[in-house]
C-alpha positions in Angstrom: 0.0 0.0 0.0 1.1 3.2 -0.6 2.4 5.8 2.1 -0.2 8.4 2.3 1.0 12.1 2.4 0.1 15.4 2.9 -0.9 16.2 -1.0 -2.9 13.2 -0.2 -4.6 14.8 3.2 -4.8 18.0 1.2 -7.3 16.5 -1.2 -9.5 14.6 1.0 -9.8 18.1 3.1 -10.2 20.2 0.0 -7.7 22.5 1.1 -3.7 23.5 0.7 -0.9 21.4 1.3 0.7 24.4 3.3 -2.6 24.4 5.5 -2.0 20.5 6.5 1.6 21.8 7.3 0.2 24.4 9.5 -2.3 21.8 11.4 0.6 19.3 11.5 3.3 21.6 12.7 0.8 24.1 14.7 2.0 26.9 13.2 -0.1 30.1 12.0 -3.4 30.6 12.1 -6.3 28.0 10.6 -9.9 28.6 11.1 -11.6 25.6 13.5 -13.9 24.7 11.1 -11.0 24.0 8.8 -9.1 22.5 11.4 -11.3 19.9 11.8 -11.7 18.9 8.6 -7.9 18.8 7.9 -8.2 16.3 11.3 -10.9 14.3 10.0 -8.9 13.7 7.1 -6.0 12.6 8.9 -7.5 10.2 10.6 -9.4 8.3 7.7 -6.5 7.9 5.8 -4.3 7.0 8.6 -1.5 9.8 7.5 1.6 9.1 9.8 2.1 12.4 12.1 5.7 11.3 12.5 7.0 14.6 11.0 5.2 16.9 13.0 6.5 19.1 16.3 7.0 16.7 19.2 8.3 19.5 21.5 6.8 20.1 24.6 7.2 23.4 26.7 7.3 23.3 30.5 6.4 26.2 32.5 7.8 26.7 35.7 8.5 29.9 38.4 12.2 28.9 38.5 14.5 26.0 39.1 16.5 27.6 42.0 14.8 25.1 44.6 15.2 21.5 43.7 12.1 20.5 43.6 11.1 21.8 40.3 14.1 20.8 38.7 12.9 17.3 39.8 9.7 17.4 38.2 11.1 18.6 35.1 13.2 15.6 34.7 10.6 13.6 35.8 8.4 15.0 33.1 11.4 15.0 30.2 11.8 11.2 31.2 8.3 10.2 30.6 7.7 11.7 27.9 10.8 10.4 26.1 10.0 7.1 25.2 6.7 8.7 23.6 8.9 10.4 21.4 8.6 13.7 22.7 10.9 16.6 24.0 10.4 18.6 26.7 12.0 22.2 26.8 11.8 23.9 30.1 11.3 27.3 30.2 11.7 29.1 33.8 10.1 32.0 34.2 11.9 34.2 36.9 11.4 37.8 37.7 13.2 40.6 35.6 13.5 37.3 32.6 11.5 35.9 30.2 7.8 35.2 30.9 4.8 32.9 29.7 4.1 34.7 26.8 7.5 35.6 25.4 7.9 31.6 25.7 5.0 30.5 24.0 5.3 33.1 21.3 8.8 32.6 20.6 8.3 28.6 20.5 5.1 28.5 18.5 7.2 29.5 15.4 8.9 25.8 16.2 5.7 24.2 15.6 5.6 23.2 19.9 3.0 20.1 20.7 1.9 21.3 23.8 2.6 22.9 27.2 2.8 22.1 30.6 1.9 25.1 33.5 4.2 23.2 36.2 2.9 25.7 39.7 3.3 28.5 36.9 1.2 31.5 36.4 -1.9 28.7 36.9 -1.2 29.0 40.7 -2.2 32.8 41.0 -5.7 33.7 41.1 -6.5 36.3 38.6 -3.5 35.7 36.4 -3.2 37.1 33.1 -5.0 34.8 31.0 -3.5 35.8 27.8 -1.2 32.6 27.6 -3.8 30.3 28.1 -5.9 31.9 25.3 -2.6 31.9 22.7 -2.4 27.9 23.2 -6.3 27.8 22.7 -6.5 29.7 19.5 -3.8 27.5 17.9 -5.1 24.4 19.3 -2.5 23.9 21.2 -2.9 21.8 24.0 -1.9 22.2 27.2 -2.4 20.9 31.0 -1.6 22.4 34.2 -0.1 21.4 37.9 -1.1 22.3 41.1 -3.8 24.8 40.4 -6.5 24.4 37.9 -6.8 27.2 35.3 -9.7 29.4 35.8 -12.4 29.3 33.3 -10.9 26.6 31.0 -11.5 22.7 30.6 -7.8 21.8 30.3 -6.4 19.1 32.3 -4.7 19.8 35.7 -2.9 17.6 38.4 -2.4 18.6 41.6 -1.3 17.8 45.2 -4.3 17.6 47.9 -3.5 20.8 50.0 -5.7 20.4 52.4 -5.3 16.9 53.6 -1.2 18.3 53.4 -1.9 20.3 56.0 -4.1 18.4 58.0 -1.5 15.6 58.3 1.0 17.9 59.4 -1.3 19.0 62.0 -2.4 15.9 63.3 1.4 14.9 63.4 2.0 17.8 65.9 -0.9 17.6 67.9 -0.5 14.1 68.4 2.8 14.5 69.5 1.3 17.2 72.3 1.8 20.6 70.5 -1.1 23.1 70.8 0.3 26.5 70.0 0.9 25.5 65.8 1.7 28.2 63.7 1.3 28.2 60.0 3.7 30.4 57.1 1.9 30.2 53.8 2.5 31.8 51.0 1.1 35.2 49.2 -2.5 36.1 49.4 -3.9 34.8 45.7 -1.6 31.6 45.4 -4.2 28.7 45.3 -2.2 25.7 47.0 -1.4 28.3 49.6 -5.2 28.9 50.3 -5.8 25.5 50.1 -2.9 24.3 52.9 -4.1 27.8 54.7 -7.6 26.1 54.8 -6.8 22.6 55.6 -4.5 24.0 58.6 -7.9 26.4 60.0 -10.1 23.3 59.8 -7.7 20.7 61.3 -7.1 23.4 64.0 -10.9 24.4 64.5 -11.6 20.7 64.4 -9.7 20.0 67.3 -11.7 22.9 69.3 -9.0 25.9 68.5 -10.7 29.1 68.6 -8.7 31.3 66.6 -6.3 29.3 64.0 -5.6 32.2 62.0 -3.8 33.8 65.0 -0.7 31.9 64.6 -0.5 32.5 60.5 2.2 34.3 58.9 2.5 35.0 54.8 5.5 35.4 53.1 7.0 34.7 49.9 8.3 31.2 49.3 11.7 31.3 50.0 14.5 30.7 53.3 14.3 34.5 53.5 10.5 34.3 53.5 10.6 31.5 56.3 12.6 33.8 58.5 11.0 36.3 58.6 7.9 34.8 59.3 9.1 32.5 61.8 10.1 35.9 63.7 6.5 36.7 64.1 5.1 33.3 64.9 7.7 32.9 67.9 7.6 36.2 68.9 3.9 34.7 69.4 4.3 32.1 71.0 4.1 28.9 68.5 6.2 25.8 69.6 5.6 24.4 66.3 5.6 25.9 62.7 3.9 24.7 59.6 5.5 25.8 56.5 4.3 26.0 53.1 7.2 24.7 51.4 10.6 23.2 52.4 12.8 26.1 51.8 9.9 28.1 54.4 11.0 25.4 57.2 14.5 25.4 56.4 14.6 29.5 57.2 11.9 29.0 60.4 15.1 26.6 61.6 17.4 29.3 60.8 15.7 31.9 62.8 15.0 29.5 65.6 19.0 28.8 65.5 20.0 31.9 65.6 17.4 32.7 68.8 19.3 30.2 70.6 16.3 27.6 70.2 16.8 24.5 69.2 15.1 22.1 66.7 13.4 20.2 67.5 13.7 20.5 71.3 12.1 24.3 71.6 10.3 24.0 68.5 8.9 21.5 65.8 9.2 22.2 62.2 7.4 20.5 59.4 8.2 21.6 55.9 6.2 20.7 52.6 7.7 18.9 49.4 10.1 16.4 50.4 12.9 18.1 48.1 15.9 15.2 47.6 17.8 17.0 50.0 15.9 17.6 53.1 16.9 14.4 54.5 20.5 15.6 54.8 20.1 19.0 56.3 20.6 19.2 60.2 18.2 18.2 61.6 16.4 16.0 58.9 13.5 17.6 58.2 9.8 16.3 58.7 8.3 17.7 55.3 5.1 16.3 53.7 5.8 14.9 50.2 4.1 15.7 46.8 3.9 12.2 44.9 5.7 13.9 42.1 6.5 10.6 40.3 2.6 9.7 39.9 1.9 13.7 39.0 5.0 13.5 36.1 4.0 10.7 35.1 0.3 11.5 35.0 0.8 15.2 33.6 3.0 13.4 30.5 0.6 10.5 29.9 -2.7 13.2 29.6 0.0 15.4 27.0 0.5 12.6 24.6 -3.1 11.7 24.7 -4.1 15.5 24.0 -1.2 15.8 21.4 -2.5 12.7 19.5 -6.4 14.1 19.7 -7.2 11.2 22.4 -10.3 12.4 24.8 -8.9 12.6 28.4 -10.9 13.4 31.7 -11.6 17.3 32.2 -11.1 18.6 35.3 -8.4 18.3 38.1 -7.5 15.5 39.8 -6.1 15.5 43.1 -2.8 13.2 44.8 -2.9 12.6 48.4 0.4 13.5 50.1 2.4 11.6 52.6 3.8 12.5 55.9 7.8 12.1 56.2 8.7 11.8 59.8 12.5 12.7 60.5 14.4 14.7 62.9 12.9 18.3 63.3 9.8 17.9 64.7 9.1 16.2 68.5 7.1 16.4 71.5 7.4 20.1 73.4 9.2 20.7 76.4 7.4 20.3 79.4 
């Protein structure tokens, strides 16, 4: 039998070779009503895609903590043996952003994109990115924080029971005075692990949970800071919304002359490859990252290859690492 090709596609669609090339390769503009026709095509006559883009962009706020350079590779690896690439694209402040990476990569012909706890964690963001992918048809799926307003796959972490688990793990071990350091106001997995923390608390007949909360940027600076104020309160043991927060809530206790885990507990949130090294070990709750990649990569190559795939996000449950910086308090 003979290999079909795009003249062949062309002629079955009724339209240009150079608008297959533009469906294969995503690149330009094509109506949807023509789009779909060029697809249909496609697919009855079985043309081999094996020339088209098989690049995949992944979004994320920076690769300075290690935990997003893990998922990356976890991402790049499963999507390998599908035959596809994966460039990550960081987006820090004062670089490049969303949209200069998406426009500048669209001229490749990309396959798709992955928000990985990009722009897609901010409520309110700019949703200009989002509507550039949709107009080409490009699809795209998001991590830890669905994307307002749109149907497009997202994967994320269960914040809440995160928290609650960190909680219970305190409590249990006889802490009452638990402070919290979550993020900015407007980041969603920091509302969420704010509102697991208020209902664990409230659940276990604290009046005012909120009292002992402290937001700061994600980062050790971040955690210092706030773990100034939550001491300076009172707390005997500190929540923190990442692992970075908890490694700068054990600086400040440090350098107060407190020590961790004896004065104070410290549980951070993550479970970055090296928080089992630092001193002390610390007591983090862990994002199934493995599952996530592999899940975020499977749901790309079924969106790339016009597959249907579940709308809607679906939520991991965490787990509870318990090492060396959390413990009952002193009497």
């Amino acid at each position: 039998m003979a290999k079909v090709g795009i003249s062949d596609v062309a002629a079955r669609a009724g339209v240009s070779e150079a608008t297959v090339s533009r469906v294969l390769n995503r690149r330009g503009v094509v109506a949807a009503g023509t789009r779909r026709v060029v697809e249909d095509a496609i697919r009855e006559l079985g043309y081999d895609r094996g020339g088209q883009s098989q690049l995949v962009i992944v979004l994320t706020p920076g690769l300075a903590q290690p935990f997003f350079g893990r998922l990356c590779e976890l991402i790049e690896s499963a999507l390998a043996p599908q035959g596809f690439k994966a460039v990550v694209c960081s987006t820090t402040v004062g670089g490049l952003q969303e949209i200069d990476f998406i426009t500048s990569t669209m001229d490749l012909g990309i396959a798709g994109a992955v928000f990985a706890s990009a722009s897609n964690t901010l409520i309110g963001a700019d949703p200009a990115p989002y509507r550039l992918l949709q107009e080409r048809q490009i699809p795209f799926v998001s991590m830890n924080g669905a994307i307002e307003g749109l149907p497009a796959p997202s994967f994320s972490t269960n914040d809440k029971v995160a928290a609650a688990l960190a909680v219970e793990h305190l409590w249990n071990l006889g802490h009452r005075d638990i402070g919290m350091i979550v993020g900015p106001v407007g980041n969603r997995p920091s509302e969420r692990r704010l509102d697991g923390f208020v209902e664990a608390m409230s659940s276990r007949g604290v009046d005012d949970p909120r009292r002992l909360v402290a937001r700061q940027v994600y980062s050790v600076e971040g955690g210092m800071s706030a773990a100034e104020t939550l001491l300076d309160q009172g707390a005997t043991a500190i929540v923190a919304a990442s692992d970075y927060m908890a490694l700068g809530a054990i600086r400040t206790a440090g350098r107060r002359g407190l020590s961790v885990p004896g004065d104070v507990s410290v549980v951070g949130y993550d479970d970055s490859q090296i928080m089992g090294f630092v001193e002390p070990p610390l007591t983090t709750v862990r994002q199934p990252i493995e599952r996530i990649a592999q899940a975020i990569s499977a749901t790309m190559v079924h969106l790339v290859n016009r597959r249907p795939v579940p709308a809607g996000e679906l939520m991991f449950d965490p787990e509870l690492i318990i090492r060396g910086s959390t413990a009952a308090p002193r009497a």
